[in-house]
C-alpha beads as a LAMMPS data file, in Angstrom:
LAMMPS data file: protein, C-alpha beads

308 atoms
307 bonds

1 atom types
1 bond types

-500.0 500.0 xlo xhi
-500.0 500.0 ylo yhi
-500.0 500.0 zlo zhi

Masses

1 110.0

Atoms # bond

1 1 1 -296.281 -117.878 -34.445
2 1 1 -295.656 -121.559 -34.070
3 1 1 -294.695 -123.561 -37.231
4 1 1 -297.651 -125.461 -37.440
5 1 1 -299.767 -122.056 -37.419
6 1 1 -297.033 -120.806 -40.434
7 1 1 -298.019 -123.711 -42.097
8 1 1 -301.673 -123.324 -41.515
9 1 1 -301.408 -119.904 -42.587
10 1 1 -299.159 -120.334 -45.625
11 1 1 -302.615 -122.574 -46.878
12 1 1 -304.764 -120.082 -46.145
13 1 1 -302.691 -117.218 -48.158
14 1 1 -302.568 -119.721 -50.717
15 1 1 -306.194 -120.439 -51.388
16 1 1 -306.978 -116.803 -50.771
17 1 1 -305.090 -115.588 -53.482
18 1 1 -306.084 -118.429 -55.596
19 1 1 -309.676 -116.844 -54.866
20 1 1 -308.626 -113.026 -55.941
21 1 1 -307.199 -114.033 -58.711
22 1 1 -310.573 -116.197 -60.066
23 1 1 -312.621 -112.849 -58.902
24 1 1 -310.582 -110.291 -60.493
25 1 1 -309.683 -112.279 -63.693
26 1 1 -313.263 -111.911 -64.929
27 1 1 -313.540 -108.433 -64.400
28 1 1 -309.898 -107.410 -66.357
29 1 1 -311.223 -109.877 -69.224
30 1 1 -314.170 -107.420 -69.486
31 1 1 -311.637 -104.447 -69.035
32 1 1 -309.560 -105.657 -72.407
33 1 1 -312.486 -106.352 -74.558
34 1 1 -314.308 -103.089 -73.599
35 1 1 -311.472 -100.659 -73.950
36 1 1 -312.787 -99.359 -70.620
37 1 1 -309.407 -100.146 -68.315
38 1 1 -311.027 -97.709 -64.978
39 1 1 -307.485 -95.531 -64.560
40 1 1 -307.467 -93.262 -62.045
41 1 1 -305.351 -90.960 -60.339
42 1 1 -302.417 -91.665 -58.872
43 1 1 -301.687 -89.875 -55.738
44 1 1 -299.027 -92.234 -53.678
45 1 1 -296.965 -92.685 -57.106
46 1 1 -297.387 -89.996 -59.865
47 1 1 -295.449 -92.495 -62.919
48 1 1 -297.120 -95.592 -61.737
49 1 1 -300.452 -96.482 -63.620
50 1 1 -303.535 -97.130 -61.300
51 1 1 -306.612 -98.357 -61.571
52 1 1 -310.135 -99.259 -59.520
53 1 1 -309.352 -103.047 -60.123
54 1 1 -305.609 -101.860 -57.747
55 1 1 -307.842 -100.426 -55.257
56 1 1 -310.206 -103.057 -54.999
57 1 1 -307.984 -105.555 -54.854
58 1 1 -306.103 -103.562 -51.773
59 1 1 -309.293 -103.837 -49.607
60 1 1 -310.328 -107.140 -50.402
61 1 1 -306.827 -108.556 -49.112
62 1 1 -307.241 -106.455 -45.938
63 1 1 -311.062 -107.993 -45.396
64 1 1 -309.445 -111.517 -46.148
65 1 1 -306.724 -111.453 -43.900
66 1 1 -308.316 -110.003 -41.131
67 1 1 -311.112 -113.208 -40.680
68 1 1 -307.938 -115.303 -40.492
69 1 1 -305.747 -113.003 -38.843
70 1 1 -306.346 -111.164 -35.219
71 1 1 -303.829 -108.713 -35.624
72 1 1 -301.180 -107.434 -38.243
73 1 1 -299.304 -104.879 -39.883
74 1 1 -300.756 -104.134 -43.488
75 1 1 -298.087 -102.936 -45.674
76 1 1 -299.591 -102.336 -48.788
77 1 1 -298.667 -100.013 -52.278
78 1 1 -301.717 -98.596 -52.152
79 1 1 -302.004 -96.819 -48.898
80 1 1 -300.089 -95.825 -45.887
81 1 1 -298.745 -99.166 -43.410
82 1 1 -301.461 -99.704 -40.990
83 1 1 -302.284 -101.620 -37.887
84 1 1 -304.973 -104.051 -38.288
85 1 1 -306.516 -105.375 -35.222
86 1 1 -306.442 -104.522 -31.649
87 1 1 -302.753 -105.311 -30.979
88 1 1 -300.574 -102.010 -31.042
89 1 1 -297.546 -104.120 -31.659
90 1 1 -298.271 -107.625 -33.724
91 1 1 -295.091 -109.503 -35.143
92 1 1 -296.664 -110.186 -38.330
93 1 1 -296.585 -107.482 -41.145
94 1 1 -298.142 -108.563 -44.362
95 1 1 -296.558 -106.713 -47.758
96 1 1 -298.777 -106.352 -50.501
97 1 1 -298.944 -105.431 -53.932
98 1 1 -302.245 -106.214 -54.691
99 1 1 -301.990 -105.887 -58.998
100 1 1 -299.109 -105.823 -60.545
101 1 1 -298.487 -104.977 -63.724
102 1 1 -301.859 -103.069 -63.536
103 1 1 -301.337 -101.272 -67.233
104 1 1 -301.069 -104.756 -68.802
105 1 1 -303.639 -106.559 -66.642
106 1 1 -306.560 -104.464 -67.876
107 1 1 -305.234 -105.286 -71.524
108 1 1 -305.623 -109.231 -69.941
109 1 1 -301.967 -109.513 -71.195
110 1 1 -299.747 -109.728 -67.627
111 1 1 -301.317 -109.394 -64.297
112 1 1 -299.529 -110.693 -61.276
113 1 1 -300.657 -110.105 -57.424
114 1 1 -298.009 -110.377 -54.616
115 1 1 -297.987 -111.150 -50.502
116 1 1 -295.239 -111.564 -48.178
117 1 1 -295.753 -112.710 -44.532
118 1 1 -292.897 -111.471 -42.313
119 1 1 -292.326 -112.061 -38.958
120 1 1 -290.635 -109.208 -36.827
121 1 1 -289.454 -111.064 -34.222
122 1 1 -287.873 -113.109 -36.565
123 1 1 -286.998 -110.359 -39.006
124 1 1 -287.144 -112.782 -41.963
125 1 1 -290.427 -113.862 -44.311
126 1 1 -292.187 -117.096 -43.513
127 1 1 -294.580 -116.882 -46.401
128 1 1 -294.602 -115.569 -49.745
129 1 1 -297.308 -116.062 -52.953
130 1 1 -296.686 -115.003 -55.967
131 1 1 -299.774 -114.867 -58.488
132 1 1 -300.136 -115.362 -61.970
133 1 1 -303.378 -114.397 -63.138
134 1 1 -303.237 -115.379 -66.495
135 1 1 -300.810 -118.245 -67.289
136 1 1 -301.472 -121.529 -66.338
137 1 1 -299.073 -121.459 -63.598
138 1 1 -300.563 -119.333 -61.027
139 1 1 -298.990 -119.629 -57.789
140 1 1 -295.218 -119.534 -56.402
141 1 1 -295.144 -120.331 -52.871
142 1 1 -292.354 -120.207 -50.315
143 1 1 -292.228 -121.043 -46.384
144 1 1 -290.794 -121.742 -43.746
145 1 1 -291.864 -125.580 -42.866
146 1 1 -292.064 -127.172 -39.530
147 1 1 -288.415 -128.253 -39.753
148 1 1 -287.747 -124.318 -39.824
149 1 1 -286.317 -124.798 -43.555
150 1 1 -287.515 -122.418 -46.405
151 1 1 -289.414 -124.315 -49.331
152 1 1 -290.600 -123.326 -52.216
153 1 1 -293.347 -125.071 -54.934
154 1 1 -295.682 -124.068 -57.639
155 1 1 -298.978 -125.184 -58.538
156 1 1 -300.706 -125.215 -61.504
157 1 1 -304.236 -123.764 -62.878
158 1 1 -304.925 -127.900 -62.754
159 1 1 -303.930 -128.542 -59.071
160 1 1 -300.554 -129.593 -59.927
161 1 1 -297.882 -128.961 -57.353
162 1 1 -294.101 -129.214 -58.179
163 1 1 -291.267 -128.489 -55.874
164 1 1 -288.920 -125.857 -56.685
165 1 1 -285.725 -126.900 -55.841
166 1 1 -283.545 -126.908 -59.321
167 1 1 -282.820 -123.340 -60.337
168 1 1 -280.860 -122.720 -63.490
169 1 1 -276.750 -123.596 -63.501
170 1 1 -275.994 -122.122 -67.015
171 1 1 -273.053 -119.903 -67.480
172 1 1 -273.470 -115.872 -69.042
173 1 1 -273.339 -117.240 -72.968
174 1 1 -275.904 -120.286 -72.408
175 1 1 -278.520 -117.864 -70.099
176 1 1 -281.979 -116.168 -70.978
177 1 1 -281.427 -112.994 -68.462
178 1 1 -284.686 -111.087 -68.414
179 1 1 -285.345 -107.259 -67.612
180 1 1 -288.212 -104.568 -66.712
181 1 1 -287.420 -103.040 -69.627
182 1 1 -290.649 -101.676 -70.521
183 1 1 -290.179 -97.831 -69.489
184 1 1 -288.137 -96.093 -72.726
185 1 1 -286.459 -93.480 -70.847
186 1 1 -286.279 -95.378 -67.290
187 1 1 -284.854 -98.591 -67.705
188 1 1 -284.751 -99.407 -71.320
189 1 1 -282.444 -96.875 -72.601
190 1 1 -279.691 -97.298 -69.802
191 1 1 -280.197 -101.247 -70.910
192 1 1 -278.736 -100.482 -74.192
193 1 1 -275.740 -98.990 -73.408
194 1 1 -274.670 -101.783 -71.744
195 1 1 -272.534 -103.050 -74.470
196 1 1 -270.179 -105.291 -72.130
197 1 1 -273.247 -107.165 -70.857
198 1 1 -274.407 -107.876 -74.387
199 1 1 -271.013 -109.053 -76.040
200 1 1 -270.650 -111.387 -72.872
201 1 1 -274.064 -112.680 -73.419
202 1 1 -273.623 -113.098 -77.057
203 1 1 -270.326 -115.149 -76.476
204 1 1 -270.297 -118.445 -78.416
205 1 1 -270.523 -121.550 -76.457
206 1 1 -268.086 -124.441 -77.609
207 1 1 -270.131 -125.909 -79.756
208 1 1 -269.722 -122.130 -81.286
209 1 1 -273.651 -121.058 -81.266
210 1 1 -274.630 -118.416 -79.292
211 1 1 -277.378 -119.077 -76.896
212 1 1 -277.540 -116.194 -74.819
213 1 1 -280.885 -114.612 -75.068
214 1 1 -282.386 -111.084 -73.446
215 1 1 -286.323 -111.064 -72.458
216 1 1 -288.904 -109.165 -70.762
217 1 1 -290.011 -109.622 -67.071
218 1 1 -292.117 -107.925 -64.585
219 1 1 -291.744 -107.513 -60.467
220 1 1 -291.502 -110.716 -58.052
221 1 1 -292.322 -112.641 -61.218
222 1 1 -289.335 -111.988 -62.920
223 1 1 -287.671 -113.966 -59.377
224 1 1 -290.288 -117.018 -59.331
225 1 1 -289.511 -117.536 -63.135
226 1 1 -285.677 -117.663 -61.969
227 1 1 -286.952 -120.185 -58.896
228 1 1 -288.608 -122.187 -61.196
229 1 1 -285.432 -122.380 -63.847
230 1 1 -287.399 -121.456 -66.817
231 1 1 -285.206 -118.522 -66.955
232 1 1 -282.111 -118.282 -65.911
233 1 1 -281.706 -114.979 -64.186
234 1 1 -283.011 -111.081 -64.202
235 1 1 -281.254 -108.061 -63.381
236 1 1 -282.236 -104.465 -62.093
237 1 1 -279.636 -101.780 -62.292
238 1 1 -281.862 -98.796 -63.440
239 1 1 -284.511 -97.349 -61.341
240 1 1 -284.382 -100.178 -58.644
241 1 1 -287.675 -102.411 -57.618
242 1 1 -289.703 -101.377 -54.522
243 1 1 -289.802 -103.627 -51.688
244 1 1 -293.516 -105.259 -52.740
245 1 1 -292.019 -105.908 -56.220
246 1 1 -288.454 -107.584 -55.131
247 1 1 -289.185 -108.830 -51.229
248 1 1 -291.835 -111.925 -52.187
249 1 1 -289.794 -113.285 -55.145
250 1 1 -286.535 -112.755 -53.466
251 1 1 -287.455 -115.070 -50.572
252 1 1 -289.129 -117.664 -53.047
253 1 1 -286.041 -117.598 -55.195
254 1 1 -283.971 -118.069 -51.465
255 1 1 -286.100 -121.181 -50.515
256 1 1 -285.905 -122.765 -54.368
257 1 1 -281.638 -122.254 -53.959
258 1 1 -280.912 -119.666 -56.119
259 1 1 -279.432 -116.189 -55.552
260 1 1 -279.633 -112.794 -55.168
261 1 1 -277.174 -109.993 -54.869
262 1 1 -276.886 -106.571 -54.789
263 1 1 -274.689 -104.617 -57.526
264 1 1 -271.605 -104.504 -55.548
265 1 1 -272.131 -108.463 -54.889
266 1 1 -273.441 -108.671 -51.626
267 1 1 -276.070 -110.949 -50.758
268 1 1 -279.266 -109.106 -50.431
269 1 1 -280.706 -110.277 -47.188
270 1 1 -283.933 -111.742 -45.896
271 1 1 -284.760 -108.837 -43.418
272 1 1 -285.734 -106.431 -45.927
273 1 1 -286.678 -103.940 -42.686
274 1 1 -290.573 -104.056 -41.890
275 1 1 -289.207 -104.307 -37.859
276 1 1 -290.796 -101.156 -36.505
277 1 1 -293.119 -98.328 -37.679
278 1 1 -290.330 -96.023 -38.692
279 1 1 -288.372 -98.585 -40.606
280 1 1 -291.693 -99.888 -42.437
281 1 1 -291.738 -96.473 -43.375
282 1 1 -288.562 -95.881 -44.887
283 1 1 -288.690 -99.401 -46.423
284 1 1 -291.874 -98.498 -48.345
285 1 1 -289.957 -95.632 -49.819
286 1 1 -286.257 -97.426 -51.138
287 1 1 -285.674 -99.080 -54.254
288 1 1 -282.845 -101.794 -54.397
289 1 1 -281.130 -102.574 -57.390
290 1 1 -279.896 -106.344 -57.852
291 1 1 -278.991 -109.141 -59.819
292 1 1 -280.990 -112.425 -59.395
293 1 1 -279.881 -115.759 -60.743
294 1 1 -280.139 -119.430 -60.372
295 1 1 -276.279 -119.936 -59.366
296 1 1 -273.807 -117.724 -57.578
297 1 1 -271.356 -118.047 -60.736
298 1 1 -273.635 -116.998 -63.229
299 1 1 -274.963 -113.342 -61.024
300 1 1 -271.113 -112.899 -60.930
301 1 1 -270.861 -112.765 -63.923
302 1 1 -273.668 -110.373 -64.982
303 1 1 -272.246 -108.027 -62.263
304 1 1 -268.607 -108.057 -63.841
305 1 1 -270.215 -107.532 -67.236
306 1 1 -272.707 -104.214 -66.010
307 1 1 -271.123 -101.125 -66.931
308 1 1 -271.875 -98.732 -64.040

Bonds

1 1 1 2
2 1 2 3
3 1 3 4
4 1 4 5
5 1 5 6
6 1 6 7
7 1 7 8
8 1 8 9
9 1 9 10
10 1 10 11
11 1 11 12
12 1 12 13
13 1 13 14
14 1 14 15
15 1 15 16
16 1 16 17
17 1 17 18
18 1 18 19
19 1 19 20
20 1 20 21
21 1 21 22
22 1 22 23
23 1 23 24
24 1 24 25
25 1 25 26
26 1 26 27
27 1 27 28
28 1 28 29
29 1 29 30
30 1 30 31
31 1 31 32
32 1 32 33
33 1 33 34
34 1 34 35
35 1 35 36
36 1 36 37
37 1 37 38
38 1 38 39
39 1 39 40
40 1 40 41
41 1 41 42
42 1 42 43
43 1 43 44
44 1 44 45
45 1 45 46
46 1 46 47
47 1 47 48
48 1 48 49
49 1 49 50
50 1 50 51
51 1 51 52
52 1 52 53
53 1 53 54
54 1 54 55
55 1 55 56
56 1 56 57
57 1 57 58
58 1 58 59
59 1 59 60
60 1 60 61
61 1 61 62
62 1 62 63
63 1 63 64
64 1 64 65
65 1 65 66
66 1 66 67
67 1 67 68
68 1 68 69
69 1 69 70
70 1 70 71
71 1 71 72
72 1 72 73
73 1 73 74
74 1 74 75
75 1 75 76
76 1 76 77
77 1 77 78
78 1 78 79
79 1 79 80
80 1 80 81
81 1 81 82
82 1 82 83
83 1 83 84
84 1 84 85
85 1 85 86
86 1 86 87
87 1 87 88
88 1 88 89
89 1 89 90
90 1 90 91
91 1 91 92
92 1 92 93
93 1 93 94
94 1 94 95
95 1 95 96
96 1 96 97
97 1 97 98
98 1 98 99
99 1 99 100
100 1 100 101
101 1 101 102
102 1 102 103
103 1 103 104
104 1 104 105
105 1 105 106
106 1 106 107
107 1 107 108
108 1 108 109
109 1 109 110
110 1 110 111
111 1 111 112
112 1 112 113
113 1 113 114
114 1 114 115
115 1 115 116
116 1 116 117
117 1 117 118
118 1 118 119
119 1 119 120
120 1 120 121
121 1 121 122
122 1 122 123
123 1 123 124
124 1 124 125
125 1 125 126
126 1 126 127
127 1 127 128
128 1 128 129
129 1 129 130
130 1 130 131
131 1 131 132
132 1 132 133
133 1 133 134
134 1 134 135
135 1 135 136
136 1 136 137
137 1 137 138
138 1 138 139
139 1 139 140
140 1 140 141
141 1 141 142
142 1 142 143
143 1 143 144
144 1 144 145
145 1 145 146
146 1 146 147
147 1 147 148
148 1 148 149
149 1 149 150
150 1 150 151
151 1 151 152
152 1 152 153
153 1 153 154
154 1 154 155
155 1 155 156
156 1 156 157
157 1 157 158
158 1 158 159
159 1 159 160
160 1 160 161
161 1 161 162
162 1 162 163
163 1 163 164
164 1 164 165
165 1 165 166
166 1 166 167
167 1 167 168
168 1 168 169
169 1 169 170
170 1 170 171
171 1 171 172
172 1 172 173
173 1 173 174
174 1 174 175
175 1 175 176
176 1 176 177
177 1 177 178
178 1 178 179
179 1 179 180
180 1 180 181
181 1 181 182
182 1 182 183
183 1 183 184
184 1 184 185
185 1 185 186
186 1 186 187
187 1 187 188
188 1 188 189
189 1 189 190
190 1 190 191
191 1 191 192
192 1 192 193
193 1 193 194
194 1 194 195
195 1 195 196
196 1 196 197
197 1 197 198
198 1 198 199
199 1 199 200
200 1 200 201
201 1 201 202
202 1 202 203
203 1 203 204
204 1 204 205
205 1 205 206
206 1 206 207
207 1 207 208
208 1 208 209
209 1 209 210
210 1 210 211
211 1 211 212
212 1 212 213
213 1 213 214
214 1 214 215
215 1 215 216
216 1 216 217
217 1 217 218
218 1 218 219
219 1 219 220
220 1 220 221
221 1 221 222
222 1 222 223
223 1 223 224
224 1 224 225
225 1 225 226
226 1 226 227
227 1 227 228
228 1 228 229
229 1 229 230
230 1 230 231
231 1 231 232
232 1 232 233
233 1 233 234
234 1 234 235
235 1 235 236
236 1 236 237
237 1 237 238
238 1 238 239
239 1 239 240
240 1 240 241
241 1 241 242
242 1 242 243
243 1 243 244
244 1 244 245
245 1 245 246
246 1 246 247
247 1 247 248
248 1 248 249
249 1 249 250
250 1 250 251
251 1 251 252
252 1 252 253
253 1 253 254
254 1 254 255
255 1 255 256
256 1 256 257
257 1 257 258
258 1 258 259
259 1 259 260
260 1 260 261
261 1 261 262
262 1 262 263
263 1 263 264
264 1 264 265
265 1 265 266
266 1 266 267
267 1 267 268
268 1 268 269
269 1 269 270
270 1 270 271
271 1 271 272
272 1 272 273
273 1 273 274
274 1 274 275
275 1 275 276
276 1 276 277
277 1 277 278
278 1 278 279
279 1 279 280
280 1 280 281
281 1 281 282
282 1 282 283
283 1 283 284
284 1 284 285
285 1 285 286
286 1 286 287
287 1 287 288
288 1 288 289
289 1 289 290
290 1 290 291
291 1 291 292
292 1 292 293
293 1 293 294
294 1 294 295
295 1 295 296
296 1 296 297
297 1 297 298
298 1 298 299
299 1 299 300
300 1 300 301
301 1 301 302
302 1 302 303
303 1 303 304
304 1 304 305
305 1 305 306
306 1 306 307
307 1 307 308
């Protein structure tokens, strides 16, 4: 795909989830105030909470993106990776989690929607959206621009677009570190034994007040909240995000500046392995654990602090 196609694309992608979210937002509204949230069961993930509003969403991207696109790999959580379109082979495989967050999106408290464009030729994204459903920031956007350099931006529920380019440069004691902390047994119980973190993050500054604060993220969210410095950094070291959960954010933290690494403090790279059918595959099924922060210095030090 030539860059000026990425960059028609990328506009596309943006205004098409721009046009999910105003359909769906409506619906989960109605879902809230009724009490009636439409669960059903959950075949592909047993612990995972689904509902019709998932599904729906999952075939409406795959009717959108094939009027723009001719062919494509559709790499979705809700269903098997399929070829879509009459090329056995296309470069382009398009990850999708079509509502996540689904338990709190039918309450109309958090509902986000991911996509990540990836090139296999490439083996690297070249687009990524990130949407908010609720907030008035709804969009995170990263791509790769016509002078082959990964940018990021956000836009507003107003039209506003702002570059994202300054991610956080606090230290451990000065940082608000989020966490998927929601599941008791999962991830919020081996969060509080990690006393080590928790002194470190309650250090006094020099000024001798303590600033460091722990909240509550969700998904590729939790990375475009990093991108956008209004946290600091978040941190997985429990059950591990999926690749449709950690892939779009990670690359839209990448093109902002900021960083992410895995626990043993390697970079986590770009080709997250969507290069051939058996690799999709596997991909779909691997959770990566990982620290994600707005400065190398400050992911260091969460990983020094983490008790294994």
């Amino acid at each position: 795909m030539s860059d000026q196609n990425t960059t028609e694309l990328a506009q596309h992608i943006t205004d098409m989830v721009a046009t999910m979210m105003a359909e769906i937002r409506p619906r989960l509204l109605e879902a809230a105030l009724t009490g009636l949230r439409s669960e059903t069961e959950n075949v592909r993930h047993e612990d995972n909470f689904l509902t019709e509003y998932d599904l729906w969403m999952h075939g409406r991207y795959r009717e959108l993106l094939s009027e723009y696109l001719p062919s494509f790999i559709y790499a979705s959580e809700e269903a098997d990776p399929q070829v879509v379109g009459s090329d056995p082979e296309p470069d382009l495989c398009v990850l999708v989690d079509p509502l996540d967050t689904s338990e709190l999106a039918v309450r109309s408290l958090h509902g986000y929607t991911h996509i990540m464009v990836y090139s296999r030729s490439l083996k690297r994204p070249i687009i990524a959206v990130v949407g908010d459903i609720f907030h008035h920031v709804q969009l995170y956007v990263a791509m790769r621009e016509l002078d082959g350099a990964d940018r990021a931006f956000m836009v507003t529920a107003s039209g506003d677009r702002h570059t994202l380019d300054r991610p956080s440069n606090a230290r451990l004691s000065q940082a608000l570190v989020t966490n998927y902390l929601m599941r008791p047994d999962e991830r919020f119980r081996p969060l509080a034994k990690q006393q080590r973190f928790f002194d470190a993050l309650s250090a006094s500054s020099e000024d001798g007040k303590r600033r460091g604060r722990i909240g509550v993220d969700f998904g590729s969210i939790s990375l475009c909240h990093v991108a956008a410095g209004f946290t600091d950094a978040t941190v997985e070291f429990a059950k591990g995000f999926a690749v449709w959960d950690l892939s779009p954010g990670h690359y839209i933290l990448h093109a902002a500046g900021g960083v992410t690494i895995d626990l043993d403090g390697n970079p986590i790279p770009l080709d997250c392995g969507l290069n051939s059918t058996p690799e999709i595959n596997t991909t779909m099924g691997t959770r990566r654990r990982f620290i994600a922060a707005g400065n190398r210095a400050l992911a260091d030090e969460i990983r020094e602090a983490i008790q294994p």
